[in-house]
PDB file as gemmi writes it, atoms N, CA and C in Angstrom:
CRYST1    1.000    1.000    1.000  90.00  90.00  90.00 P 1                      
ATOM      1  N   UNK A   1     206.637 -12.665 161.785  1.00  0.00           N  
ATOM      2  CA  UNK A   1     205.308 -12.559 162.337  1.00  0.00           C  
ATOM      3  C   UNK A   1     205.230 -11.421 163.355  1.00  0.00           C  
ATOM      4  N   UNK A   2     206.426 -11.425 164.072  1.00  0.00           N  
ATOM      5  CA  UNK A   2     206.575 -10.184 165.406  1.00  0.00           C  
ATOM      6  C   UNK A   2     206.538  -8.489 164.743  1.00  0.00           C  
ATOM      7  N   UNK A   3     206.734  -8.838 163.622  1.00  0.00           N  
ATOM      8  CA  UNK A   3     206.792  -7.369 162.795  1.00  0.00           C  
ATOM      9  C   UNK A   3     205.591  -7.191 162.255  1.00  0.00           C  
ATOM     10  N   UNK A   4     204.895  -8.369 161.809  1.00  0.00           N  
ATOM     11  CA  UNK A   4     203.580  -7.754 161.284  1.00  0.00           C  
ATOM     12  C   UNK A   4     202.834  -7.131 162.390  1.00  0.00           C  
ATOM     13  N   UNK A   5     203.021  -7.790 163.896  1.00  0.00           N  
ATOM     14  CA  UNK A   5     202.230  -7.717 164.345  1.00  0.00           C  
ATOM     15  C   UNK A   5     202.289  -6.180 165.019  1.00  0.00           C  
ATOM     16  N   UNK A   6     203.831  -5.576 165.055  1.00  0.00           N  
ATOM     17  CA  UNK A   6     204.053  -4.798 165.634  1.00  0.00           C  
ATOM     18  C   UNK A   6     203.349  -3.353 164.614  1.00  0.00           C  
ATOM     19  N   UNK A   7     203.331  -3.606 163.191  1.00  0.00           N  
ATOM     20  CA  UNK A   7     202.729  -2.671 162.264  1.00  0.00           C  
ATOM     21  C   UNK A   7     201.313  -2.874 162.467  1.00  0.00           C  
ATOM     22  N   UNK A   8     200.615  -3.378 162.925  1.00  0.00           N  
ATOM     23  CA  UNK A   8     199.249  -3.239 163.368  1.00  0.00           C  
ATOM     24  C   UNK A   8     198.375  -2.661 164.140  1.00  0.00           C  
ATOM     25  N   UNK A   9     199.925  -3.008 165.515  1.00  0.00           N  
ATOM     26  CA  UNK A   9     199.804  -1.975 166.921  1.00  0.00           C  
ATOM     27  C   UNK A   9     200.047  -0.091 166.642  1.00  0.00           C  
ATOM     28  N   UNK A  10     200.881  -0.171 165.605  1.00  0.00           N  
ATOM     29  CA  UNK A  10     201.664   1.285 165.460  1.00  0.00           C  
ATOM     30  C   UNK A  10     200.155   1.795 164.532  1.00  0.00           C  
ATOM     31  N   UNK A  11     199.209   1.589 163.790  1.00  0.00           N  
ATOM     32  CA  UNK A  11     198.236   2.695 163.159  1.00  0.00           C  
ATOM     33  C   UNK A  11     197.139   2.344 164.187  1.00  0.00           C  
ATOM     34  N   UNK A  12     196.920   1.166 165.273  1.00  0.00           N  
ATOM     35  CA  UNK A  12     196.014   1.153 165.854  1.00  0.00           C  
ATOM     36  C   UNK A  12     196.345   2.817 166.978  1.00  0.00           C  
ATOM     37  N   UNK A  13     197.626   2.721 167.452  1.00  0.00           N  
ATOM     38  CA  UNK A  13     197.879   3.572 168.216  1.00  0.00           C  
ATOM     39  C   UNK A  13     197.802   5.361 168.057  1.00  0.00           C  
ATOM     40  N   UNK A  14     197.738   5.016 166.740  1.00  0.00           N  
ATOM     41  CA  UNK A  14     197.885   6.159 165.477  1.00  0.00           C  
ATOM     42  C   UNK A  14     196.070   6.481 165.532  1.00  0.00           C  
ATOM     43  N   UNK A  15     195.231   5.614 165.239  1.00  0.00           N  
ATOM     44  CA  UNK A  15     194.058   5.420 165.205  1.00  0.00           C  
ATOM     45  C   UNK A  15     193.507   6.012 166.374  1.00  0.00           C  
ATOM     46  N   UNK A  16     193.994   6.103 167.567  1.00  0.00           N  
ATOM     47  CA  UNK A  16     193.473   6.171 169.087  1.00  0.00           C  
ATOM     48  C   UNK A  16     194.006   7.559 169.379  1.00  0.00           C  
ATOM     49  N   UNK A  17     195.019   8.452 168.554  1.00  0.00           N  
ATOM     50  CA  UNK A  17     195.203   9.724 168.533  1.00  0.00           C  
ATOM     51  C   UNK A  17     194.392  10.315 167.747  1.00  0.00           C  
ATOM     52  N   UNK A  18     194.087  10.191 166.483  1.00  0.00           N  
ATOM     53  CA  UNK A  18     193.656  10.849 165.736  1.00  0.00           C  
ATOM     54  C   UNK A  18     191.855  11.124 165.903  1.00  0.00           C  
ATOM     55  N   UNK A  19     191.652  10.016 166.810  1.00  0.00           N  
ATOM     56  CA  UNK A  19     190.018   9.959 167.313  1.00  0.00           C  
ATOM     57  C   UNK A  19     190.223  10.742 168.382  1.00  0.00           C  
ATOM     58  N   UNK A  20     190.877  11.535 169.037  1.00  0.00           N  
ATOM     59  CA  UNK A  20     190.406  12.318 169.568  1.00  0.00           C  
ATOM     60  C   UNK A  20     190.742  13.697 169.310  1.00  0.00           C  
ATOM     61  N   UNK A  21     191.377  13.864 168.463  1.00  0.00           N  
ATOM     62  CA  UNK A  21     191.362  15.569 168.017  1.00  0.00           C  
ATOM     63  C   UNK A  21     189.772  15.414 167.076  1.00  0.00           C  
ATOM     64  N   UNK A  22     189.538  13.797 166.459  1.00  0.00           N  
ATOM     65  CA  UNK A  22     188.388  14.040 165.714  1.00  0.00           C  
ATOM     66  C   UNK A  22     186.955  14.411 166.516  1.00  0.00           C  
ATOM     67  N   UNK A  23     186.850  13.473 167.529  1.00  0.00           N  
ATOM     68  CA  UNK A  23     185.556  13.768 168.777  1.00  0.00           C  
ATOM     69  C   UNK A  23     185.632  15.432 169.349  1.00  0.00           C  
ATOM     70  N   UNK A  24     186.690  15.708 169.330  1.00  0.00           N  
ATOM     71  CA  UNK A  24     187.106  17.340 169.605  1.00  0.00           C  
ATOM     72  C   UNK A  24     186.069  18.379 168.583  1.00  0.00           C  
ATOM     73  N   UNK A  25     186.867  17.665 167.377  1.00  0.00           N  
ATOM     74  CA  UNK A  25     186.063  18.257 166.632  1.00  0.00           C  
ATOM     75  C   UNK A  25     184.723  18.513 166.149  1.00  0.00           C  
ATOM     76  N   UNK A  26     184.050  17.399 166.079  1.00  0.00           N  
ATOM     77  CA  UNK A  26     182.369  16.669 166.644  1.00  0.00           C  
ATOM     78  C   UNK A  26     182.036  17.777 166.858  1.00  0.00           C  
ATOM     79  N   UNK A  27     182.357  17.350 168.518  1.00  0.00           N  
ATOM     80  CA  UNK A  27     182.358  18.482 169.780  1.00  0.00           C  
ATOM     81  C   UNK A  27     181.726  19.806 169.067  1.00  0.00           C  
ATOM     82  N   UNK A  28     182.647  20.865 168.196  1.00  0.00           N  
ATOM     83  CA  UNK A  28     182.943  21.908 168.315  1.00  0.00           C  
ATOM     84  C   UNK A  28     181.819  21.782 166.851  1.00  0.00           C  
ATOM     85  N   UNK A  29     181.633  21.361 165.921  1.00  0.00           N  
ATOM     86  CA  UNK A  29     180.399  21.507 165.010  1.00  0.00           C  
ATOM     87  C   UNK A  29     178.778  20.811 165.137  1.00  0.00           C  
ATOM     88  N   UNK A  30     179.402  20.027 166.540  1.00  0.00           N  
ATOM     89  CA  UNK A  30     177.835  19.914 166.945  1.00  0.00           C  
ATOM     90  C   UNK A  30     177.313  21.628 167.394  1.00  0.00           C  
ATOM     91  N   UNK A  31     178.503  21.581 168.322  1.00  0.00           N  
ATOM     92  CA  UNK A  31     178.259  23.284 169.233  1.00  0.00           C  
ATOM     93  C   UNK A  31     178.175  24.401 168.052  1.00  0.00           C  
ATOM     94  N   UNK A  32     178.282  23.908 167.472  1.00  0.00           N  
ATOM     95  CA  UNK A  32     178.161  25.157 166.305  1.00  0.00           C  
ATOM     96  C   UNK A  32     177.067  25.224 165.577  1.00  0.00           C  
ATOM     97  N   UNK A  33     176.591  23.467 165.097  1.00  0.00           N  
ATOM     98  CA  UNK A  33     175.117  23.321 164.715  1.00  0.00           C  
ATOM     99  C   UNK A  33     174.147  24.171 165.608  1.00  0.00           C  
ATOM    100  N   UNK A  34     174.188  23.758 167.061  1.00  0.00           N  
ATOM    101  CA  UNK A  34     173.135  24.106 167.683  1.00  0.00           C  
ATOM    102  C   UNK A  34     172.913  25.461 167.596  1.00  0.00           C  
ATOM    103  N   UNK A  35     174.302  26.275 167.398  1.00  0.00           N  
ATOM    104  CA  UNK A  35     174.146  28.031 167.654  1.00  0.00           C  
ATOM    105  C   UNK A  35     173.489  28.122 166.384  1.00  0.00           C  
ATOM    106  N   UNK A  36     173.807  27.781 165.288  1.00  0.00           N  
ATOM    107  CA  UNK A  36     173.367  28.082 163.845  1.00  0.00           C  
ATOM    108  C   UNK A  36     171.406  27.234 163.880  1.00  0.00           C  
ATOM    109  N   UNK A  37     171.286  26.661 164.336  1.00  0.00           N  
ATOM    110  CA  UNK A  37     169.754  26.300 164.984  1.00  0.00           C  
ATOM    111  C   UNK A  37     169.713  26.887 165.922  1.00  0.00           C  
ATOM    112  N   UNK A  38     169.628  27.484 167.082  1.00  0.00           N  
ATOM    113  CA  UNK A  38     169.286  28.569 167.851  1.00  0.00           C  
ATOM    114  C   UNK A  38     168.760  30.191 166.876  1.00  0.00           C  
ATOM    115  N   UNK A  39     170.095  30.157 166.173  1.00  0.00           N  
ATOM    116  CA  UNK A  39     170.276  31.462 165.357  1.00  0.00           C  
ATOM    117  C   UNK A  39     168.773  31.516 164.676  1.00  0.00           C  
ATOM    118  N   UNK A  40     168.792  30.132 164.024  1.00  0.00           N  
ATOM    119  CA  UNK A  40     167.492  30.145 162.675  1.00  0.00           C  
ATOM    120  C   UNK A  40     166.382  30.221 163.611  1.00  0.00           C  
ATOM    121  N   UNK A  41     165.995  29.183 164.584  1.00  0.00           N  
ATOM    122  CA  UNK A  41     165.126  29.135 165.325  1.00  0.00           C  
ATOM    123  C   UNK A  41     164.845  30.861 165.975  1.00  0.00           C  
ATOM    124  N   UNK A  42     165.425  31.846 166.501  1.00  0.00           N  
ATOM    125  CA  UNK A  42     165.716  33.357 166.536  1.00  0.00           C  
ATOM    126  C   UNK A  42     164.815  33.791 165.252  1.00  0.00           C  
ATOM    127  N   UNK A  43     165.409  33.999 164.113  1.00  0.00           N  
ATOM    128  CA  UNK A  43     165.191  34.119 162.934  1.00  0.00           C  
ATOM    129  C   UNK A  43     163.468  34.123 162.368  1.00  0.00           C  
ATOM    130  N   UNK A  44     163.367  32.881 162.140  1.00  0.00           N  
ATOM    131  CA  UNK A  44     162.033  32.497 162.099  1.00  0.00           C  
ATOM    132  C   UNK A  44     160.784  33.232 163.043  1.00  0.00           C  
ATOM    133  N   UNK A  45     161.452  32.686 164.186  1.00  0.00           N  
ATOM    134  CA  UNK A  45     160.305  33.810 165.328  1.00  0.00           C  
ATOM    135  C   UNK A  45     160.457  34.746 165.021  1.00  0.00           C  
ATOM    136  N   UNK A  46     161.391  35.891 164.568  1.00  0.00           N  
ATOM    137  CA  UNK A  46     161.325  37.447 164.667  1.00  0.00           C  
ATOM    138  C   UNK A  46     160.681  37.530 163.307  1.00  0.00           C  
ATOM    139  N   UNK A  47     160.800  36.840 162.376  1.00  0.00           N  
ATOM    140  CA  UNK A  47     159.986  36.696 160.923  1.00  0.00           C  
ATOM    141  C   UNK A  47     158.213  36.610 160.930  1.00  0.00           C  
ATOM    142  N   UNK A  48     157.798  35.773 161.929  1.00  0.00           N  
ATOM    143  CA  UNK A  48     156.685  35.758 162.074  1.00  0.00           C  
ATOM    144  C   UNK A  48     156.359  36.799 163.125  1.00  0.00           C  
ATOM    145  N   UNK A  49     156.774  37.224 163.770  1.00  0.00           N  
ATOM    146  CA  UNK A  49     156.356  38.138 164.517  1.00  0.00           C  
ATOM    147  C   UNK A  49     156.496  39.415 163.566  1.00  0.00           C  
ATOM    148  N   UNK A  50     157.221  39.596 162.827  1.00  0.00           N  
ATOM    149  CA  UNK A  50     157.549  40.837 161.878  1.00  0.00           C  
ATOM    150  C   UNK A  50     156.009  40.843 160.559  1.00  0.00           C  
ATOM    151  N   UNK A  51     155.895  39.455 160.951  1.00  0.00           N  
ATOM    152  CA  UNK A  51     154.591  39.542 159.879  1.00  0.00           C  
ATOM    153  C   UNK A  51     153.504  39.429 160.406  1.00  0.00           C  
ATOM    154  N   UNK A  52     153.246  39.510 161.549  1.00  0.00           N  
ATOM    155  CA  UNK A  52     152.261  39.732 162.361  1.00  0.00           C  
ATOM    156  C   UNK A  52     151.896  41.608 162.989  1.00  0.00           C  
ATOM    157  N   UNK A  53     152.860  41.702 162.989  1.00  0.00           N  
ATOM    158  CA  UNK A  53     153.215  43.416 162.958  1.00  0.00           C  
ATOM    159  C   UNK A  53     152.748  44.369 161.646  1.00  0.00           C  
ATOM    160  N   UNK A  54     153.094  43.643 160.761  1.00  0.00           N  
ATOM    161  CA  UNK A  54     152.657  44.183 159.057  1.00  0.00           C  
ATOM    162  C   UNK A  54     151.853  43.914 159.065  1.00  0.00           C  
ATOM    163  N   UNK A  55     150.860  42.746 159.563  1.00  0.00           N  
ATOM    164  CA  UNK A  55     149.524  42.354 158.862  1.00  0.00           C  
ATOM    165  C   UNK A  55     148.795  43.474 159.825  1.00  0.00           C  
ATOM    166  N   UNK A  56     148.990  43.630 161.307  1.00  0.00           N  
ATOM    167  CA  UNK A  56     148.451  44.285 161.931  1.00  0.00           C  
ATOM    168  C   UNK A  56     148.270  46.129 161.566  1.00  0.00           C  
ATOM    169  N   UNK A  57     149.379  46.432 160.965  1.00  0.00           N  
ATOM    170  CA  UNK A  57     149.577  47.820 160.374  1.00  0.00           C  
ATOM    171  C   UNK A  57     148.702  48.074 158.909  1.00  0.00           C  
ATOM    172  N   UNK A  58     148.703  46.658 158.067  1.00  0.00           N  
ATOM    173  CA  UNK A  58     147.941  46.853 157.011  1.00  0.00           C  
ATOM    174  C   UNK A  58     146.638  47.019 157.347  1.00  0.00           C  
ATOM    175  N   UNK A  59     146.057  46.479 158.353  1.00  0.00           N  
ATOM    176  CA  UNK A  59     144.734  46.576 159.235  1.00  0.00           C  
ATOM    177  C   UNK A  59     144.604  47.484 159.495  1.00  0.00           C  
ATOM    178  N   UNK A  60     145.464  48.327 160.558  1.00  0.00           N  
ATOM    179  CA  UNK A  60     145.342  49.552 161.130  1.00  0.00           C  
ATOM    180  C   UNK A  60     145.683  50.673 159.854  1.00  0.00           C  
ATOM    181  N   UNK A  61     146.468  51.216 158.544  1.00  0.00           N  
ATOM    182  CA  UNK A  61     146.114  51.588 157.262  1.00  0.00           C  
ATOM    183  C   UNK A  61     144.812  51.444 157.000  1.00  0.00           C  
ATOM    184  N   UNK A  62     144.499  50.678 156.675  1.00  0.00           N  
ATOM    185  CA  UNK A  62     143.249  50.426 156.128  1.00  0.00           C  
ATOM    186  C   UNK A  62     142.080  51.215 156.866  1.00  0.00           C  
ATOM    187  N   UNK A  63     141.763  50.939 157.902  1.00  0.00           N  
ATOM    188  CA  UNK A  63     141.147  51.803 159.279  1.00  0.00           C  
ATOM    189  C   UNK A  63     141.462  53.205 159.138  1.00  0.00           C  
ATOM    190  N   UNK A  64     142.550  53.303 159.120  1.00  0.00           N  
ATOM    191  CA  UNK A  64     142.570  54.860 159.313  1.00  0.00           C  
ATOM    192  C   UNK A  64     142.523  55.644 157.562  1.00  0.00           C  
ATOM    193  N   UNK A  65     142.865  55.085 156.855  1.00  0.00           N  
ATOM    194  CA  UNK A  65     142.016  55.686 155.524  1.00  0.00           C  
ATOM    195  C   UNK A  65     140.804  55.777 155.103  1.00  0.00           C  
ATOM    196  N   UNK A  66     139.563  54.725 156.073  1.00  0.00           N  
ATOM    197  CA  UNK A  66     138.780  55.036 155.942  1.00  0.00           C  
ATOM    198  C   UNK A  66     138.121  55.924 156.873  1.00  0.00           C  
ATOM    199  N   UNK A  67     138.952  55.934 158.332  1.00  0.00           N  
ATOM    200  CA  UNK A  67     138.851  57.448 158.576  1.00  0.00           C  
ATOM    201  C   UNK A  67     139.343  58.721 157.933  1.00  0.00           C  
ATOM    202  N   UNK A  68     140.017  58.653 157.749  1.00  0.00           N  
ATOM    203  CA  UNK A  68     140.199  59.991 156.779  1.00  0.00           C  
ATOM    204  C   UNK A  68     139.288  60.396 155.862  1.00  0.00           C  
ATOM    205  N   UNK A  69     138.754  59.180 155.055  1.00  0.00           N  
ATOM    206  CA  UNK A  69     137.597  59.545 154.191  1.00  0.00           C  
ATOM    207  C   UNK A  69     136.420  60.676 154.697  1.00  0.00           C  
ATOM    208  N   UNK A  70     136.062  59.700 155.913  1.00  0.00           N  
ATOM    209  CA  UNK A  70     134.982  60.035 156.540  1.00  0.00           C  
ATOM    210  C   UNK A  70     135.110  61.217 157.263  1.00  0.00           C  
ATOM    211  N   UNK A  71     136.402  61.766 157.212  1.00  0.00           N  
ATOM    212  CA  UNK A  71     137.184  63.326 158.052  1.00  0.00           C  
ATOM    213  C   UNK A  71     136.520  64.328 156.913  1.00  0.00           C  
ATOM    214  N   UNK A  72     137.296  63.557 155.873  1.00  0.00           N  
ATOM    215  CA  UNK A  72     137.118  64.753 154.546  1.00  0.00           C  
ATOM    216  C   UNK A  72     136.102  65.253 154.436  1.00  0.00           C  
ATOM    217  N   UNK A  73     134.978  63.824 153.768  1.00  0.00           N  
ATOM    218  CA  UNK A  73     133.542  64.231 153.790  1.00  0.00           C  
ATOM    219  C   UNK A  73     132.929  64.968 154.703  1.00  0.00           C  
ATOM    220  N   UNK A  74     133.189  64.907 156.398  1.00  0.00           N  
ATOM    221  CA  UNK A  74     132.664  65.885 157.579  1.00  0.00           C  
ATOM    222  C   UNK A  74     133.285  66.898 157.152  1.00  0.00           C  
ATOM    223  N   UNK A  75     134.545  67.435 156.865  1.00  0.00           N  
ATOM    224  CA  UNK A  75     135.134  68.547 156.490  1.00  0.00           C  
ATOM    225  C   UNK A  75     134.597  69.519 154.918  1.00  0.00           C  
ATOM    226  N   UNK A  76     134.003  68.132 154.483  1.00  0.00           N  
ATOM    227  CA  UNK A  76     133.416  69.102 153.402  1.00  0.00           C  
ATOM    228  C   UNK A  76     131.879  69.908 153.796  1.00  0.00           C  
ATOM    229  N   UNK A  77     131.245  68.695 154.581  1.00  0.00           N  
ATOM    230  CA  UNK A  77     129.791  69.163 154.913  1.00  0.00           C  
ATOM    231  C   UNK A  77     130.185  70.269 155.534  1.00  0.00           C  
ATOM    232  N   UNK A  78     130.840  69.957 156.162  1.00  0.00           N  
ATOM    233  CA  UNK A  78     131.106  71.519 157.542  1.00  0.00           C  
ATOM    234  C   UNK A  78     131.244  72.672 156.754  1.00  0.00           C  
ATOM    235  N   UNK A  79     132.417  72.929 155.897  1.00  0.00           N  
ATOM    236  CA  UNK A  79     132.710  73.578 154.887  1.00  0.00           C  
ATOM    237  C   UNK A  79     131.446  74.582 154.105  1.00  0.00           C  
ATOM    238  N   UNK A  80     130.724  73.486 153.666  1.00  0.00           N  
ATOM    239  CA  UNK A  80     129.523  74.006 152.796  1.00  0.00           C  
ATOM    240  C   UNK A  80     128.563  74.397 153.721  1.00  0.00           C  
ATOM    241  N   UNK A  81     128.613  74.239 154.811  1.00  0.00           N  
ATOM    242  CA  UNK A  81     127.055  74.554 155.930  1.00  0.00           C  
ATOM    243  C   UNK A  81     128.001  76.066 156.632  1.00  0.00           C  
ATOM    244  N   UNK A  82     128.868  76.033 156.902  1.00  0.00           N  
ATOM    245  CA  UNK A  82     129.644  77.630 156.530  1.00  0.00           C  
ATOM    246  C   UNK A  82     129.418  78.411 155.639  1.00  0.00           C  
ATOM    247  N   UNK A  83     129.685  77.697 154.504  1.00  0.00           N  
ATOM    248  CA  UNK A  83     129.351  78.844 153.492  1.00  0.00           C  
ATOM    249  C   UNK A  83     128.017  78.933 153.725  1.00  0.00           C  
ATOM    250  N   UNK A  84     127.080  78.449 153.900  1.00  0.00           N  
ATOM    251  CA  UNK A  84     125.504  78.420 153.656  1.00  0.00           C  
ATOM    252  C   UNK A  84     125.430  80.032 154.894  1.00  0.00           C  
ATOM    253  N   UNK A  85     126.259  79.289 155.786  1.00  0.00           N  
ATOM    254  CA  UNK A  85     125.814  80.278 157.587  1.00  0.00           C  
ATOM    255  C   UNK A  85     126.257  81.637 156.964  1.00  0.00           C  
ATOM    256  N   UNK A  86     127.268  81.862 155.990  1.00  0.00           N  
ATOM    257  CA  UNK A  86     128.118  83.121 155.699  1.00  0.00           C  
ATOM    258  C   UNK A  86     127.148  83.887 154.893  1.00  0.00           C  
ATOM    259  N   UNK A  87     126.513  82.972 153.844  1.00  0.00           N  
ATOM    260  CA  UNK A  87     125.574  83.831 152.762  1.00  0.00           C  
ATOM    261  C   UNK A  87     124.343  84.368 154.085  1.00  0.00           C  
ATOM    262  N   UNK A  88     123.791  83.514 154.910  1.00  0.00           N  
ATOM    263  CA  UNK A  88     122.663  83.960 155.371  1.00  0.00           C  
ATOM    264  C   UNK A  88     123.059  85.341 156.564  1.00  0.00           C  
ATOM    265  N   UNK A  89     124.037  85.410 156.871  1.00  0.00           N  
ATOM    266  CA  UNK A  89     124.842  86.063 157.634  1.00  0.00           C  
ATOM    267  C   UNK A  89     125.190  87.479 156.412  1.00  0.00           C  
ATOM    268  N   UNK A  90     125.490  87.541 155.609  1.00  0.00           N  
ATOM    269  CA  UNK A  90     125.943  88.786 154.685  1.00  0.00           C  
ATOM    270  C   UNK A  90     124.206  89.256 154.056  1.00  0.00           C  
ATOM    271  N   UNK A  91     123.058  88.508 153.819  1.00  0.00           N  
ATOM    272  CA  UNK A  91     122.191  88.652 154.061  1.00  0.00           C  
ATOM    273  C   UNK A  91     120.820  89.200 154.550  1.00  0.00           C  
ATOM    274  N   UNK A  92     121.693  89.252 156.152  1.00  0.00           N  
ATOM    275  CA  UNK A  92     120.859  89.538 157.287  1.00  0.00           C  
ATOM    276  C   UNK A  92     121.682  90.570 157.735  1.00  0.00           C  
ATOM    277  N   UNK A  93     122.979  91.021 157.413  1.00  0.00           N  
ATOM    278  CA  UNK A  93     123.732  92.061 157.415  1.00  0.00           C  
ATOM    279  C   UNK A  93     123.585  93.293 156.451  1.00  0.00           C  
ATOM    280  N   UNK A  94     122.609  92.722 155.211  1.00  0.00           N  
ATOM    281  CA  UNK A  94     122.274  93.570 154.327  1.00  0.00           C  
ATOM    282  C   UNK A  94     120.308  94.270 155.023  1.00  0.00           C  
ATOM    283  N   UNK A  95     120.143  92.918 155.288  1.00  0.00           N  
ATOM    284  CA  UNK A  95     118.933  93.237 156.037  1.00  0.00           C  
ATOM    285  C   UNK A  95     119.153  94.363 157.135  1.00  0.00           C  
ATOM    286  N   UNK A  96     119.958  94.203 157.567  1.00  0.00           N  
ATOM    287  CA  UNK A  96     120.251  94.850 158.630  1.00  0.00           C  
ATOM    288  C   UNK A  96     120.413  96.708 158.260  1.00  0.00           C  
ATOM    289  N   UNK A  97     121.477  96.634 157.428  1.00  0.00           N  
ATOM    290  CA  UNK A  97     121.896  97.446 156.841  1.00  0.00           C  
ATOM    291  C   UNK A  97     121.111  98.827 156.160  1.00  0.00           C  
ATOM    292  N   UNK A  98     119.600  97.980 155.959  1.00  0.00           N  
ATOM    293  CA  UNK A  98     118.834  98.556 155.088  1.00  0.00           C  
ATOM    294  C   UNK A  98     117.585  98.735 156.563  1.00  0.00           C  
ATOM    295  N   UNK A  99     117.174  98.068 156.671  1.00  0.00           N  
ATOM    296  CA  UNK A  99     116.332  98.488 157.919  1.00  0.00           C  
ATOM    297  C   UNK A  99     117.024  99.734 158.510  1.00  0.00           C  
ATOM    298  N   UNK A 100     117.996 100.134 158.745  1.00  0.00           N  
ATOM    299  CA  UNK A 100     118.908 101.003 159.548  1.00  0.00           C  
ATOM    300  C   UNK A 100     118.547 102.385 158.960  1.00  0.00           C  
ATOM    301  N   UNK A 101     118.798 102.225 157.537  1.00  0.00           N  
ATOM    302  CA  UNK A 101     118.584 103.156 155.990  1.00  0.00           C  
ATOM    303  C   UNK A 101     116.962 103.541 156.672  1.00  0.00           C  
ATOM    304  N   UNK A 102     116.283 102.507 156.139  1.00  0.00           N  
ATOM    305  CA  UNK A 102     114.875 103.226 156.771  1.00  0.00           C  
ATOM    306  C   UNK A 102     114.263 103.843 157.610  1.00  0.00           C  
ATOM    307  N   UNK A 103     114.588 103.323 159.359  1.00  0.00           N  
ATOM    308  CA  UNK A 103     114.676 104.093 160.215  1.00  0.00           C  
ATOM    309  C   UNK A 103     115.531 105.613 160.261  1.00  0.00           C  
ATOM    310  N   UNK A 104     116.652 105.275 159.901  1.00  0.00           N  
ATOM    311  CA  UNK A 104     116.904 106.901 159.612  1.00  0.00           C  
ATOM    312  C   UNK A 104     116.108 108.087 158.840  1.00  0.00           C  
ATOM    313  N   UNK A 105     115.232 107.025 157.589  1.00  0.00           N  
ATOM    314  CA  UNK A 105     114.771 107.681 156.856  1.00  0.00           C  
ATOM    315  C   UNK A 105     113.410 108.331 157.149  1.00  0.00           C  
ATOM    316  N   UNK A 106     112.713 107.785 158.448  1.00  0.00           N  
ATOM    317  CA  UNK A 106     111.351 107.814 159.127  1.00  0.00           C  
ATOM    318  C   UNK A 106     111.449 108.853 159.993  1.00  0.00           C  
ATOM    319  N   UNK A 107     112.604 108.845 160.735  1.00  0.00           N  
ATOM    320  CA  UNK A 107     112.861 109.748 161.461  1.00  0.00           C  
ATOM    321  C   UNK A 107     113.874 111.070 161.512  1.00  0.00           C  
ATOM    322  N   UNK A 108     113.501 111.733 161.898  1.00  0.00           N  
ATOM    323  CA  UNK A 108     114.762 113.550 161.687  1.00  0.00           C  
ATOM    324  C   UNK A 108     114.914 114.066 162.852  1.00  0.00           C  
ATOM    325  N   UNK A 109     115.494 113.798 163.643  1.00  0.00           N  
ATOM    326  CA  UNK A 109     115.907 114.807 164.618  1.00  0.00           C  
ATOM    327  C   UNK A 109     116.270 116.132 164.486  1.00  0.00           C  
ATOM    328  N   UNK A 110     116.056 116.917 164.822  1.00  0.00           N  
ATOM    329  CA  UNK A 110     116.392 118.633 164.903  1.00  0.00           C  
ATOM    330  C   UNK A 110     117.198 118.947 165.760  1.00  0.00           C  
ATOM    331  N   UNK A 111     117.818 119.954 165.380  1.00  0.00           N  
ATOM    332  CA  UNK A 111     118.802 120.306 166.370  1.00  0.00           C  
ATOM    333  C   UNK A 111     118.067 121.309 167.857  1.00  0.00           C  
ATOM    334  N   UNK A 112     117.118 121.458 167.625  1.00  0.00           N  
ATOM    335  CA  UNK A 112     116.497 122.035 168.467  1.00  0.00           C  
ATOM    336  C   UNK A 112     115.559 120.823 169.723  1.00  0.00           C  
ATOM    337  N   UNK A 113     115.912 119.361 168.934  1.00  0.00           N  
ATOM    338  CA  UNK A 113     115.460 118.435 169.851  1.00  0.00           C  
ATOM    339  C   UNK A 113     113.959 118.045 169.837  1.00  0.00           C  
ATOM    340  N   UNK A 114     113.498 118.094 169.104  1.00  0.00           N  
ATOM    341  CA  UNK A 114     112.298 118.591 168.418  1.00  0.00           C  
ATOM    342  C   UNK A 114     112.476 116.787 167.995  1.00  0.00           C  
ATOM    343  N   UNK A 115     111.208 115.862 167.177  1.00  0.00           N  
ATOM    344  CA  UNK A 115     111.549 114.965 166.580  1.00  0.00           C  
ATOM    345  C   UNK A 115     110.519 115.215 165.532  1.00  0.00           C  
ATOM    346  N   UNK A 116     110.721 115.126 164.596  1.00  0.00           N  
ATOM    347  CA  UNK A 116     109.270 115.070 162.954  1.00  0.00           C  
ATOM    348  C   UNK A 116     109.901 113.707 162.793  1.00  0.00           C  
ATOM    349  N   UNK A 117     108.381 113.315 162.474  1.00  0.00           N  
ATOM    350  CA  UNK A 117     108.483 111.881 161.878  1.00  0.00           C  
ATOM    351  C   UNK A 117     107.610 111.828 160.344  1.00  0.00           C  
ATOM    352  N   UNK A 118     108.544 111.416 159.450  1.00  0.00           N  
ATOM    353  CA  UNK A 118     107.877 111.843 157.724  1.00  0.00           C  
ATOM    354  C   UNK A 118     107.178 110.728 157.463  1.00  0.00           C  
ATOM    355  N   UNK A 119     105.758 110.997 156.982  1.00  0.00           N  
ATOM    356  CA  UNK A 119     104.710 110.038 156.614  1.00  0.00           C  
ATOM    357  C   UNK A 119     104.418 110.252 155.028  1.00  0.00           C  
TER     358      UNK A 119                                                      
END                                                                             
């Protein structure tokens, strides 16, 4: 009976070592859970914030292509109201040009200082 009883004591004692390298261990994958939940919890936030950033840029894209549109089109009007200013400008340079022709042609100076004017 003294022997059974003594093989009972010997894995209980066995039992009372091995529980604590096991609680050790606990220990060290609880602490590890939490970093690996910290980590995700990290994760997640920089995810939604990363898609809050994109949604905001697809917004701001969007905005600024339809400025650009509206660049182009001013850039075209401008464009064409140039050309319009250039024709009336080569025009009024021909006008010019020719009025000049005529007055020369009305008038003759002499070298004697004299002026005839031809009618």
């Amino acid at each position: 009976f003294n022997d059974r009883q003594m093989d009972i004591d010997l894995p209980r004692s066995t039992t009372a070592e091995v529980c604590i390298p096991t609680t050790v261990q606990f220990e060290e994958v609880y602490e590890m859970l939490n970093i690996l939940a910290s980590g995700i919890e990290t994760l997640v936030n920089d995810e939604q914030r990363l898609c809050n950033e994109s949604l905001q840029m697809q917004i701001t894209l969007i905005t600024l292509k339809e400025e650009l549109s509206k660049l182009k089109l001013s850039v075209e009007e401008s464009n064409a109201f140039l050309q319009g200013v250039k024709q009336n400008q080569d025009i009024l340079n021909q006008d010019f040009v020719s009025l000049q022709e005529k007055i020369n042609d009305l008038q003759y100076v002499s070298y004697s200082k004299t002026l005839v004017w031809k009618i």
